[in-house]
ChimeraX commands (.cxc) that place a marker at each C-alpha (Angstrom):
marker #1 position -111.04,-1.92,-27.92 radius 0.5
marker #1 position -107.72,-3.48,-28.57 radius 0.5
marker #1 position -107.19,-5.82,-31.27 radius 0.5
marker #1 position -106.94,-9.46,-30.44 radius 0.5
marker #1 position -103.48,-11.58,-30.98 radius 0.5
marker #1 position -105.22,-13.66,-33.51 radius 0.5
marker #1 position -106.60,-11.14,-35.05 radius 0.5
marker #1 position -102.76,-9.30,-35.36 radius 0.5
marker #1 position -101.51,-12.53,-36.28 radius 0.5
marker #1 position -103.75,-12.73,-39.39 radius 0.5
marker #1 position -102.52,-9.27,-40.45 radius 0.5
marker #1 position -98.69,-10.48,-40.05 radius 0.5
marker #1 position -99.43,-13.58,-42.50 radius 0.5
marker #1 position -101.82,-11.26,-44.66 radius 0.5
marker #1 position -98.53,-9.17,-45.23 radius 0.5
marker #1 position -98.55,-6.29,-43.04 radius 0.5
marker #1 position -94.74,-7.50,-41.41 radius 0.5
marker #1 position -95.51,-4.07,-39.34 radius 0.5
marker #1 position -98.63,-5.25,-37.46 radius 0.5
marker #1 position -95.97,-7.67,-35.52 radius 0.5
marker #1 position -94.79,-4.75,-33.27 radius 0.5
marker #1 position -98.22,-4.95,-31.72 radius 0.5
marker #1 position -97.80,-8.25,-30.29 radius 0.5
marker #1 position -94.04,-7.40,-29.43 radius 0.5
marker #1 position -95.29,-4.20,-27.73 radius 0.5
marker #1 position -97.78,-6.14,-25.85 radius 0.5
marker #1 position -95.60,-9.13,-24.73 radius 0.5
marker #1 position -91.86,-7.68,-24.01 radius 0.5
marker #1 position -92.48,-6.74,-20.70 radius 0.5
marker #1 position -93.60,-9.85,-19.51 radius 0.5
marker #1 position -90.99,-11.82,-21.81 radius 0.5
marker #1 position -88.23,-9.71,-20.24 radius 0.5
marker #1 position -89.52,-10.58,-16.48 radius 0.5
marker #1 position -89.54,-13.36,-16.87 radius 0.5
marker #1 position -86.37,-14.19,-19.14 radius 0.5
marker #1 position -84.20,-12.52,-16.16 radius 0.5
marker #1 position -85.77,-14.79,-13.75 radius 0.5
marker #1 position -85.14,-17.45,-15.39 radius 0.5
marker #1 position -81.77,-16.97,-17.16 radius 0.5
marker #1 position -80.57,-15.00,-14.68 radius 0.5
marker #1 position -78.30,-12.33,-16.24 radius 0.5
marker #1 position -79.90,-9.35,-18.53 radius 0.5
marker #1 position -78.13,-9.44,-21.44 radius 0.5
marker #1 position -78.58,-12.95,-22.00 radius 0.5
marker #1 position -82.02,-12.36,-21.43 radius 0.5
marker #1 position -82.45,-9.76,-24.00 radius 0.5
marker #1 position -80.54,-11.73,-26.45 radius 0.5
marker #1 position -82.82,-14.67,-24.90 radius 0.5
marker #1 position -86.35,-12.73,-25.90 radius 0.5
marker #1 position -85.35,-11.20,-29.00 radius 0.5
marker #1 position -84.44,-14.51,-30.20 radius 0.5
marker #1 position -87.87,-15.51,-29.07 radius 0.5
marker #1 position -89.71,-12.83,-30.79 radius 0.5
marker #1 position -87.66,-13.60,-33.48 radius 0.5
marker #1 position -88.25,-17.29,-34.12 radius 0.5
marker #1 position -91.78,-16.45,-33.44 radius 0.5
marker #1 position -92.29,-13.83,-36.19 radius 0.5
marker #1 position -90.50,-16.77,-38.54 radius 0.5
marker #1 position -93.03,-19.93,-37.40 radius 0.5
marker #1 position -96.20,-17.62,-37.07 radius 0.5
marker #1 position -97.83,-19.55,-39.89 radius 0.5
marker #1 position -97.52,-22.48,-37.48 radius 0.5
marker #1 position -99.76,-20.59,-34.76 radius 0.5
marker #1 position -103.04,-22.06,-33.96 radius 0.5
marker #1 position -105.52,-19.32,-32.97 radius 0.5
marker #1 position -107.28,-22.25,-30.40 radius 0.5
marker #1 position -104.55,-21.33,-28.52 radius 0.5
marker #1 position -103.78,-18.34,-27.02 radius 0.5
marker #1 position -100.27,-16.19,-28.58 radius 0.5
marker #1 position -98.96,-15.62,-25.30 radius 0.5
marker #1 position -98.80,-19.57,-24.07 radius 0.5
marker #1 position -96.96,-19.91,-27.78 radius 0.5
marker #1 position -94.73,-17.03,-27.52 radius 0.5
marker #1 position -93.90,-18.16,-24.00 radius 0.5
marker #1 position -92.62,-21.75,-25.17 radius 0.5
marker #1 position -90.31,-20.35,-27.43 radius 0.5
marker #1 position -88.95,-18.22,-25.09 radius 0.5
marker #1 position -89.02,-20.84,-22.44 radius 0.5
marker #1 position -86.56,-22.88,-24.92 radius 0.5
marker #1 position -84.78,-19.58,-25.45 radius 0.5
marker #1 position -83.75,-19.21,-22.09 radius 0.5
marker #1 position -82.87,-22.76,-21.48 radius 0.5
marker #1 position -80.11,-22.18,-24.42 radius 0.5
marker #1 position -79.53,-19.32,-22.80 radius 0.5
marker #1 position -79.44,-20.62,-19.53 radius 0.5
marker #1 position -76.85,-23.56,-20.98 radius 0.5
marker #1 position -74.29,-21.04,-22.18 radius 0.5
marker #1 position -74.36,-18.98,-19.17 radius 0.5
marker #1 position -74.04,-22.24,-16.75 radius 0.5
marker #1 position -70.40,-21.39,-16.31 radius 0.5
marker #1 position -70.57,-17.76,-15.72 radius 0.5
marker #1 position -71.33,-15.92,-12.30 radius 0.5
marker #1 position -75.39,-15.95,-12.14 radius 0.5
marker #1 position -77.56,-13.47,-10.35 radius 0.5
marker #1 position -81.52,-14.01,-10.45 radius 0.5
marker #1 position -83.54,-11.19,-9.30 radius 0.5
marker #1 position -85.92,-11.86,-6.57 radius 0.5
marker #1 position -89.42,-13.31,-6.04 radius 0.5
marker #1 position -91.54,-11.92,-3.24 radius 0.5
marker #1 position -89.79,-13.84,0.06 radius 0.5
marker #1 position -93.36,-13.59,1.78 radius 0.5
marker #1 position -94.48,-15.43,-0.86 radius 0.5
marker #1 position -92.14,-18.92,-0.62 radius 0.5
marker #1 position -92.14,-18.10,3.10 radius 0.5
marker #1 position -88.08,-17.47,3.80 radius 0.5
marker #1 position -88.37,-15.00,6.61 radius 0.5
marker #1 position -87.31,-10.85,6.31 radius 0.5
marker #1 position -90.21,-9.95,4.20 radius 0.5
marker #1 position -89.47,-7.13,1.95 radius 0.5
marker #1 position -92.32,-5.19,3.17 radius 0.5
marker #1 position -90.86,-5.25,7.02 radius 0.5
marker #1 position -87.63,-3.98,5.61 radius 0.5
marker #1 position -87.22,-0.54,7.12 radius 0.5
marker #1 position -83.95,0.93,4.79 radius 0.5
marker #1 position -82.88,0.50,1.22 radius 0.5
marker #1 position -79.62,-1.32,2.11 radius 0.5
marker #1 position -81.84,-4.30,4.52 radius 0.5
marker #1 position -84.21,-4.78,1.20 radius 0.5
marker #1 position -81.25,-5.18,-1.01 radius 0.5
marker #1 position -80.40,-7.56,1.39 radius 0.5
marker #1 position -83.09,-9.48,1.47 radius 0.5
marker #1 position -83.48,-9.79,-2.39 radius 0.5
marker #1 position -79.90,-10.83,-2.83 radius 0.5
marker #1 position -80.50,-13.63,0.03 radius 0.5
marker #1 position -83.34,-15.00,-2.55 radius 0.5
marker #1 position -81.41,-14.46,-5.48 radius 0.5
marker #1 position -78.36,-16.79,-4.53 radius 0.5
marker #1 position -80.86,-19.39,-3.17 radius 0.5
marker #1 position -82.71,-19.18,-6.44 radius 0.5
marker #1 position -79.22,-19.85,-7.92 radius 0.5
marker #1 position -78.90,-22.82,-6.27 radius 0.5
marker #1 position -81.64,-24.79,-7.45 radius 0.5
marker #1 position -81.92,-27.04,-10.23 radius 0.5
marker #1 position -82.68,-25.45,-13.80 radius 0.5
marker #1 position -86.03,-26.79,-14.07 radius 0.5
marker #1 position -87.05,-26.16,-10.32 radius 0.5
marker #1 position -86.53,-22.49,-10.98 radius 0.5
marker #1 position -88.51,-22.51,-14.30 radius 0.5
marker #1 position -90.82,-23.80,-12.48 radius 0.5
marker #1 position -91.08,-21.25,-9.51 radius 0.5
marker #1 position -90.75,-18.65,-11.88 radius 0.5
marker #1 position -93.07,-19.61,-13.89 radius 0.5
marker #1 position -95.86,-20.09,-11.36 radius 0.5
marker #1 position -94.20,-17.42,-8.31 radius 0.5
marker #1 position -92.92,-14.62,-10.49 radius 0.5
marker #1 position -95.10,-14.69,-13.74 radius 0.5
marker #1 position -98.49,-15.99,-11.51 radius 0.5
marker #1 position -98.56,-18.63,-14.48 radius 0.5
marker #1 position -101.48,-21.52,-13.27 radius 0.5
marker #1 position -100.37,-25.03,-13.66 radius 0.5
marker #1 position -102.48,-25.74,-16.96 radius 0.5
marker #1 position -100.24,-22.87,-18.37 radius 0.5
marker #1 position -97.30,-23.63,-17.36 radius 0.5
marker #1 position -97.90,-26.91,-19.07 radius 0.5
marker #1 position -98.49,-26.01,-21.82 radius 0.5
marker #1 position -95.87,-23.94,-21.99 radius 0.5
marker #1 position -93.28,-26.28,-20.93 radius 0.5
marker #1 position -94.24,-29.68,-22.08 radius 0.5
marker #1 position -94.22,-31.16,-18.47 radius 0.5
marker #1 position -97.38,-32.35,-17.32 radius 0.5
marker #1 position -99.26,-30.74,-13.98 radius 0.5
marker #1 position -98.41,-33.18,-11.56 radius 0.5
marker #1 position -94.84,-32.80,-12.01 radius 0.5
marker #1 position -94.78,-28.95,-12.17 radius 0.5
marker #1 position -96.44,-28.96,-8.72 radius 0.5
marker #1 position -94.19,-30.92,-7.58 radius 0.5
marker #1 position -91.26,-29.09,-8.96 radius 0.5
marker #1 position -92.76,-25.75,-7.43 radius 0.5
marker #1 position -93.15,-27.26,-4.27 radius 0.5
marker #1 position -89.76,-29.19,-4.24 radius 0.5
marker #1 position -88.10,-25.47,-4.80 radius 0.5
marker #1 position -90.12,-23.87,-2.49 radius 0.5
marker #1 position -89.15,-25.77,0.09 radius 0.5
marker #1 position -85.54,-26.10,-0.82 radius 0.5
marker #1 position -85.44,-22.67,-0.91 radius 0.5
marker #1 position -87.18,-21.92,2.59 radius 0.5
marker #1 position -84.85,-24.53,4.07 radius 0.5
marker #1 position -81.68,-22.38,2.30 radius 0.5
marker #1 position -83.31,-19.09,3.75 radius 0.5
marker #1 position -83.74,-20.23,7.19 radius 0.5
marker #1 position -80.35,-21.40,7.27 radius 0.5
marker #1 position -78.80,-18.02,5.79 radius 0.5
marker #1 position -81.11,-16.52,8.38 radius 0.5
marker #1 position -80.31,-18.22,11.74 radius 0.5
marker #1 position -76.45,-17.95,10.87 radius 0.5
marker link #1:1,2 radius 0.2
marker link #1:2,3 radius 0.2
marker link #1:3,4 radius 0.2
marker link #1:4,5 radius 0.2
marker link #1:5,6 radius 0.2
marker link #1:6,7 radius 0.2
marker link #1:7,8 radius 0.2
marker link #1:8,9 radius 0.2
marker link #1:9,10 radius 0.2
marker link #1:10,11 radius 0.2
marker link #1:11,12 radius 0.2
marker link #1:12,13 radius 0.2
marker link #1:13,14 radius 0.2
marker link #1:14,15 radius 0.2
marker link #1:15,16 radius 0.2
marker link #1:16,17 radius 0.2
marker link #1:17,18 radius 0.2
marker link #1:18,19 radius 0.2
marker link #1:19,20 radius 0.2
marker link #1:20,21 radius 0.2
marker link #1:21,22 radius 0.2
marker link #1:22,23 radius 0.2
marker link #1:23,24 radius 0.2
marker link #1:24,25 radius 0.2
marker link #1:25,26 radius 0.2
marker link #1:26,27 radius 0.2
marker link #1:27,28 radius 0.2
marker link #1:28,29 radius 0.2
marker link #1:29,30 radius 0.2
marker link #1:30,31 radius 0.2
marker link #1:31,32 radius 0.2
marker link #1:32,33 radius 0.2
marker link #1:33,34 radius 0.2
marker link #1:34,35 radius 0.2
marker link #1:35,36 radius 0.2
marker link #1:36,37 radius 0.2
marker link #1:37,38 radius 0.2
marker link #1:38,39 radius 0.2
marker link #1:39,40 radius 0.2
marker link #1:40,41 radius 0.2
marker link #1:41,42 radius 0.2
marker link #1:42,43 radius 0.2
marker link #1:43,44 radius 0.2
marker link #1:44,45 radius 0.2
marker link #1:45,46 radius 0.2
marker link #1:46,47 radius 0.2
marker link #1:47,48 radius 0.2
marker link #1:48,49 radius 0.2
marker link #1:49,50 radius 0.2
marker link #1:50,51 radius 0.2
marker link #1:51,52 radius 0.2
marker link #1:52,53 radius 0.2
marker link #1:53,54 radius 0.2
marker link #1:54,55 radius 0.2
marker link #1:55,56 radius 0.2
marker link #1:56,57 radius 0.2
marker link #1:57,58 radius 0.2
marker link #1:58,59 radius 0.2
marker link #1:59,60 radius 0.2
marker link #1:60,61 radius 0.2
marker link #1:61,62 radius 0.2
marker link #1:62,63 radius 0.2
marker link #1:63,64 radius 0.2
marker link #1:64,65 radius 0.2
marker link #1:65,66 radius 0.2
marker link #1:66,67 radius 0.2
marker link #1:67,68 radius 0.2
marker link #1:68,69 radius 0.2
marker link #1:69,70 radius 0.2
marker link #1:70,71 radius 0.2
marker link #1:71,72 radius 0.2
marker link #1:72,73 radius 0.2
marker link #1:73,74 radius 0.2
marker link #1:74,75 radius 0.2
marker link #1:75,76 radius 0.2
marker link #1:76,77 radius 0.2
marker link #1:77,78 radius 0.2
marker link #1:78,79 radius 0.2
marker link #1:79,80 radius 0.2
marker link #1:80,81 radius 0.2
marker link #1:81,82 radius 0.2
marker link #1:82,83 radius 0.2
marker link #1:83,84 radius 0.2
marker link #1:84,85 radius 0.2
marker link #1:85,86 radius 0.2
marker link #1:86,87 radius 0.2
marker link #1:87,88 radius 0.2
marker link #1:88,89 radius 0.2
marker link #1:89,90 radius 0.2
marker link #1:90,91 radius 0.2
marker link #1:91,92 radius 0.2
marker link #1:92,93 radius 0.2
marker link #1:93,94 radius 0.2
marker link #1:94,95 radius 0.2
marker link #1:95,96 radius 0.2
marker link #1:96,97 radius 0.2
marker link #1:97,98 radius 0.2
marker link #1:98,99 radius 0.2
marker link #1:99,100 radius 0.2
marker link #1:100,101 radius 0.2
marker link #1:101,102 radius 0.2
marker link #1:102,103 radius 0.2
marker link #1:103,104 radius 0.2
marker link #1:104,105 radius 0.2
marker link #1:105,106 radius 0.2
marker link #1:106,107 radius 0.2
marker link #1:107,108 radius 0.2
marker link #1:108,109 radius 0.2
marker link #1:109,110 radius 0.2
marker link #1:110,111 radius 0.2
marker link #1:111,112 radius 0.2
marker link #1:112,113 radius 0.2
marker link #1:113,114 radius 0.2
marker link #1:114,115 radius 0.2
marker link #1:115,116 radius 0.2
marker link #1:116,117 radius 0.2
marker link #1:117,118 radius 0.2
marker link #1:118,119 radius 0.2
marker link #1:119,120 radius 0.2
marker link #1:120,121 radius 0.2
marker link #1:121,122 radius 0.2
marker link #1:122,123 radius 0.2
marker link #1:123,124 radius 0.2
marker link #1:124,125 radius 0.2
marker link #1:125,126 radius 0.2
marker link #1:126,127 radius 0.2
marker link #1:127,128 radius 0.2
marker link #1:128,129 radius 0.2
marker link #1:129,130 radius 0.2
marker link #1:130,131 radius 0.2
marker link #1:131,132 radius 0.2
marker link #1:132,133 radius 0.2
marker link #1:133,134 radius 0.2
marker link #1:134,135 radius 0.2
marker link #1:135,136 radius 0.2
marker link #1:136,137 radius 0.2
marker link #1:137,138 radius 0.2
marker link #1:138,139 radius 0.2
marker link #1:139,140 radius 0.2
marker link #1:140,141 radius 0.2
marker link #1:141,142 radius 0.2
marker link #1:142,143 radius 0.2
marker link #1:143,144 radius 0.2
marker link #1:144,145 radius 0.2
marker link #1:145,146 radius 0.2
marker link #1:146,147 radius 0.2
marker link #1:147,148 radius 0.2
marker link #1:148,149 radius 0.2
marker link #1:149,150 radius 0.2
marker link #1:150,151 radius 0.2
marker link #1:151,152 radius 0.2
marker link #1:152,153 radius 0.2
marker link #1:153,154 radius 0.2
marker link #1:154,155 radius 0.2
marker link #1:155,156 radius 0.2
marker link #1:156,157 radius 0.2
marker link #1:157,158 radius 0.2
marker link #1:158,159 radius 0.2
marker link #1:159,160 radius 0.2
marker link #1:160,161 radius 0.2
marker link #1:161,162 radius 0.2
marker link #1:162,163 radius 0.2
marker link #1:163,164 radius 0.2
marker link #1:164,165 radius 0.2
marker link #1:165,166 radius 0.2
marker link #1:166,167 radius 0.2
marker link #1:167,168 radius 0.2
marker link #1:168,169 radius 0.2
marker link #1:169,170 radius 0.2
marker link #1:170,171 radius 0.2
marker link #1:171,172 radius 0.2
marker link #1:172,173 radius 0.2
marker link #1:173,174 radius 0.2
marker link #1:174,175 radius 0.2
marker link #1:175,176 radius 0.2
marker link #1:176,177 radius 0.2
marker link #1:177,178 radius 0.2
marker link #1:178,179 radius 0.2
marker link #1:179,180 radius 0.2
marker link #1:180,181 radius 0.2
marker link #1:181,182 radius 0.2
marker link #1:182,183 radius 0.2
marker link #1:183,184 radius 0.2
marker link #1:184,185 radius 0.2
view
């Protein structure tokens, strides 16, 4: 049975600095997803969750085992990326793709018949991710890419519930109405 984060996190303050690799082992995956999502170019996204995992490892006495490690880890990255995101606001962005079935844009990438028609289809998504405002595509992200539910993805971000859906469904349609348009052209 694999040891719970708590239960890592109590080695890490007990002294046993190596135990943290568990929890980086078990989270960088996810961090990484979603930290290209959202940031929308891979090295600042690395830099992005190692800073995380970083400032994590250093405020891990501050960790509350009523919460869950993951929902803490993810709001320091979530700032992460937002630095991230803020340096990188002048630079050419790409965002790799959400599921187009999903926010309903037309050319789903499972009716794509060659390679070339499903690059296609992702880059479509990833410039009308780009267009959106930084905390509309946390938001999709968040709750599109990462499956996040809206009581996590407040407490990961600070915003409350009401405003999150609201941001998820502000972006989905903005980015429908962008698809469509890129579509019918």
């Amino acid at each position: 049975m694999p040891t719970s984060d708590a239960a890592i996190v109590r080695r890490v303050l007990a002294g046993d600095a190596e135990a943290y690799a568990a929890l980086v082992h078990r989270y960088a995956d996810r961090c990484a997803r979603y930290a290209v999502r959202a940031v929308g170019n891979r090295e600042d996204a690395e830099e992005a969750v190692q800073d995380a995992f970083v400032r994590a490892y250093r405020a891990l006495a501050d960790y509350e085992e009523r919460e869950r490690f993951s929902a803490w880890l993810f709001r320091i990255l979530i700032n992460q990326c937002r630095s991230a995101a803020q340096r990188a606001a002048r630079r050419e962005q790409t965002f790799p793709a959400l599921d187009l079935e999903t926010i309903g844009g037309g050319g789903a990438l499972a009716a794509t018949t060659s390679h070339d028609e499903e690059y296609a289809e992702r880059d479509r998504l990833a410039r009308a991710l780009a267009t959106l405002r930084p905390e509309q595509r946390e938001a999709v992200v968040l709750r599109l890419g990462e499956e996040l539910t809206y009581d996590e993805m407040a407490a990961v971000t600070g915003a409350g519930v009401s405003a999150l859906k609201m941001r998820v469904a502000r972006a989905v349609a903005r980015l429908r109405e962008l698809l469509t348009e890129v579509h019918c052209v």
